[in-house]
N, C-alpha and C positions, 0 to 999 in steps of 0.2 A: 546606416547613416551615421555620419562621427557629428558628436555633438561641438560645436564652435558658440561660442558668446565673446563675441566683441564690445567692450564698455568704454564709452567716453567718461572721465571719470568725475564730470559737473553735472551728469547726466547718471548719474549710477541706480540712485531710488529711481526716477521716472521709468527707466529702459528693465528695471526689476522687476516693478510693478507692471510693467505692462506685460511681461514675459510671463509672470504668475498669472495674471487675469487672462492673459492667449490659452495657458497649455488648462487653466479652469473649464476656460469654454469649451476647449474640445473635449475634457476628460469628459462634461457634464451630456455633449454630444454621443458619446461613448456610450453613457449609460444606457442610451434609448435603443441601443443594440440588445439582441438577444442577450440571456446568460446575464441578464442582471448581477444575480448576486456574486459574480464574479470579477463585476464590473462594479460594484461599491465596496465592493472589499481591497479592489487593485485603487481608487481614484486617489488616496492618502501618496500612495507610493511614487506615482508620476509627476509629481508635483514638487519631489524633494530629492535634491542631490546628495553625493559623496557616497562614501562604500559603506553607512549606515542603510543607505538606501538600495544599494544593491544586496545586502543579507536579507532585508525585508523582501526583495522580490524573489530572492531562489527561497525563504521560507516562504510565501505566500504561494507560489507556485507551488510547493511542495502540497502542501494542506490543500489545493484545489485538485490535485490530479488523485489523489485519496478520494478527496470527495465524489469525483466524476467516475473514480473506480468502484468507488463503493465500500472501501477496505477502511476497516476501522484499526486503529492500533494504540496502544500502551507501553512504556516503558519503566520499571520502577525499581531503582539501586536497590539491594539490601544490602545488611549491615553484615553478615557473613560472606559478602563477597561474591556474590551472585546478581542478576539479573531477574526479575519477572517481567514476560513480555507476553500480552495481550492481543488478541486478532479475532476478527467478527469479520464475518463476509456473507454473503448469501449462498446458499445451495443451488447450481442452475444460475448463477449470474450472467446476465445479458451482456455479450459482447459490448465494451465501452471503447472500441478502436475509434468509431466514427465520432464519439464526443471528444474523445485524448485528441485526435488531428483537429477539429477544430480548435481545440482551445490553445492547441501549440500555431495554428495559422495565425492565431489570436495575437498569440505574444510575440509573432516574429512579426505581425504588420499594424494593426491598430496600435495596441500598447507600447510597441517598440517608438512607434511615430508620437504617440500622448508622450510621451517618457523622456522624448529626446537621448534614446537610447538604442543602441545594436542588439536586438536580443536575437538567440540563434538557438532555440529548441534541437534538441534528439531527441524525439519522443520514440523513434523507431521499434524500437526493443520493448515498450508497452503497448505499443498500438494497434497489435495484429494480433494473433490467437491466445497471447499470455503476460500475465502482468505480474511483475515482479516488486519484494520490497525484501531486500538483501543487508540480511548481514557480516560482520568477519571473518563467516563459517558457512551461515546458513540461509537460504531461500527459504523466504514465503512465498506462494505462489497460487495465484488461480488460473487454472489452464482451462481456457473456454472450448476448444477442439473436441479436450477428451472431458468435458463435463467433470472435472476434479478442482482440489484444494488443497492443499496442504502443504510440508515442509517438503525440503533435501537438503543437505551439504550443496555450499556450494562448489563449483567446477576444482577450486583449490582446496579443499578440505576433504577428509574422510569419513565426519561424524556431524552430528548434528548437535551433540555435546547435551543433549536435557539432561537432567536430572530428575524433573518430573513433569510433566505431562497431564492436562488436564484438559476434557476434549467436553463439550457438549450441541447437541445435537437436535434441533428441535425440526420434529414434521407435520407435517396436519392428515395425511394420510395414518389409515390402520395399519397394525401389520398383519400380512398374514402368516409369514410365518419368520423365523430370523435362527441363527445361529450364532449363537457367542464366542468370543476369542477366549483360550484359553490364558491363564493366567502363569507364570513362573515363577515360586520366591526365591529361586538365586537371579533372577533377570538386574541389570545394572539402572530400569526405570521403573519409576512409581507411577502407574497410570492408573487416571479417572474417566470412566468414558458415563457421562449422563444422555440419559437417550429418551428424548418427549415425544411423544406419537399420539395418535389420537385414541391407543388405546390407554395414555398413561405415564409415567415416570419412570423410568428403572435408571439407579446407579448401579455402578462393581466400581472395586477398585483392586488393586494389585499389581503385582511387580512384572516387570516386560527385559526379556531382553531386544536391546537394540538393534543387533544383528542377526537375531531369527525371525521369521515370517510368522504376523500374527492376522489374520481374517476376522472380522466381527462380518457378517450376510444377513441382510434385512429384504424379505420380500415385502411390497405393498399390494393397495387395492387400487392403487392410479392405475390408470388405461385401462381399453376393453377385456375385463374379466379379471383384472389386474397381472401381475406378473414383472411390474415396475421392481426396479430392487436401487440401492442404496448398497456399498460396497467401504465399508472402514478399514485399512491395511496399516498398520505401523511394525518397521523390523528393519532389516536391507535390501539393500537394489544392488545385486550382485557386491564390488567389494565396499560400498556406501552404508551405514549405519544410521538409525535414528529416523530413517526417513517415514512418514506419514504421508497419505492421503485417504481421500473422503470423493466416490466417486458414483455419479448420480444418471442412472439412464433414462431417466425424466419427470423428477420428484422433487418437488421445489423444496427448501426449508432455508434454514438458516445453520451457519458453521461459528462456532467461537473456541478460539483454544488458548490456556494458558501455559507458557512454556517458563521453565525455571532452566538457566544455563550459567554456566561460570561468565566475571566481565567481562573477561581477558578474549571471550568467545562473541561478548552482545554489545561492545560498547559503541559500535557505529551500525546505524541502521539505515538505509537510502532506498529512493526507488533507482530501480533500473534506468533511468531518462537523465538525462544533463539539460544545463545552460550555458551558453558561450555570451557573456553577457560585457558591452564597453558603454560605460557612460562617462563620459568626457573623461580625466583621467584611469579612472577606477576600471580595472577587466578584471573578470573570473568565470572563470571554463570549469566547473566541477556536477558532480552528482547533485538531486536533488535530496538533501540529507529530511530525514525524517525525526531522527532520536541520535544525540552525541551524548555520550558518559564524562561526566567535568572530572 
């Protein structure tokens, strides 16, 4: 719906005010919908025009479909010229395709209409088996099909570019038994793998090449008799470099990993999803950005 305001101009405060007090009442109607807090977090935004108010909604969009993914993230310049970037997710995360389409039916009909606004979601690409948050190089990734997590280059790139690698891993299960990756000191990565179980803490750290295949094997006691495992891989995927995952055949915990990469590798970071968004002058059709480098 294209947004039009027609003003008489002896009439201009009255026919303001009343336009404010309308798109009030409905935003405050909104709220008594499910999804609350997505719904007092958006009511600021439909109530204010110009293309300040359209950054506010492809950021607020952005920060809600993390939220509904589950997917934590950090971003922090260093002064050598690098990036540290941050990710938490859970182990065994629950498909969130069915909250993603709701909140995108969300924004293309309630909120579009409170907003007096077009908004036009692609949540496509998050909403089915795998959820992305991409950057200049590299995929983060939780892929709910194959019960995994972790990085790859993306489609355009050949590496994943770390420098160093810091992976921790917490489970509530015992082991019963686990095999360790070996370690390489000419490898071109500095890797940390912390691993919580409930028999304990164990760190290693040491050097990885990027391009060779590294296994860390964790058997548990989940399931009848146990035989559950947990699968940690970082190396290559054919001619791909740096790639990581963490892959779980039915063993909940939690995943966080700190990656160090050059800027020039990390400085834009988005989810997989866009908005095609027209309020009254103002359109923009772009990614849902997460982290820009100034």
């Amino acid at each position: 719906m294209r947004y039009r305001l027609t003003r008489a101009v002896p009439k201009r405060g009255f026919v303001a005010t009343f336009v404010t007090c309308a798109l009030a009442a409905l935003i405050m109607m909104l709220i008594t919908f499910s999804q609350p807090s997505i719904k007092l977090r958006d009511r600021y935004l439909a109530d204010y025009s110009g293309s300040a108010a359209v950054r506010q909604l492809f950021d607020n969009a952005a920060v809600q479909v993390g939220a509904i993914a589950g997917v934590n993230s950090s971003f922090v310049p260093q002064s050598d010229g690098n990036v540290t970037a941050s990710f938490a997710v859970a182990i065994l995360s629950a498909n969130r395709s069915e909250k993603l389409s709701n909140y995108s039916s969300y924004l293309e009909g309630a909120f579009s209409q409170a907003a007096s606004a077009v908004i036009v979601p692609s949540f496509g690409a998050i909403a089915g088996d795998r959820f992305d948050l991409m950057s200049n190089t590299t995929d983060f990734f939780v892929d709910y099909g194959y019960r995994s997590v972790g990085f790859e280059p993306s489609p355009e790139s050949s590496s994943t570019g770390f420098s160093n690698l810091s992976i921790a891993l917490v489970i509530s299960e015992s082991l019963n038994e686990s095999t360790p990756w070996v370690y390489d000191a000419s490898g071109d990565v500095n890797v940390t793998l912390s691993l919580t179980t409930a028999n304990g803490t164990t760190v290693s750290n040491g050097r990885m090449s990027s391009s060779a295949p590294h296994f860390y094997l964790m058997n548990v006691t989940t399931g009848a008799g146990g035989g559950e495992s947990v699968v940690v891989y970082f190396g290559n995927s054919g001619a791909k470099s740096g790639v990581l995952w963490v892959n779980s055949t039915g063993v909940p915990g939690t995943f966080n990993a700190t990656v160090t990469m050059p800027y020039a590798l990390s400085s834009l970071w988005y989810y997989n999803a866009s908005l095609n968004v027209t309020k009254a002058a103002i359109a923009r059709n772009s990614k849902l950005l997460v982290w820009e480098g100034g």
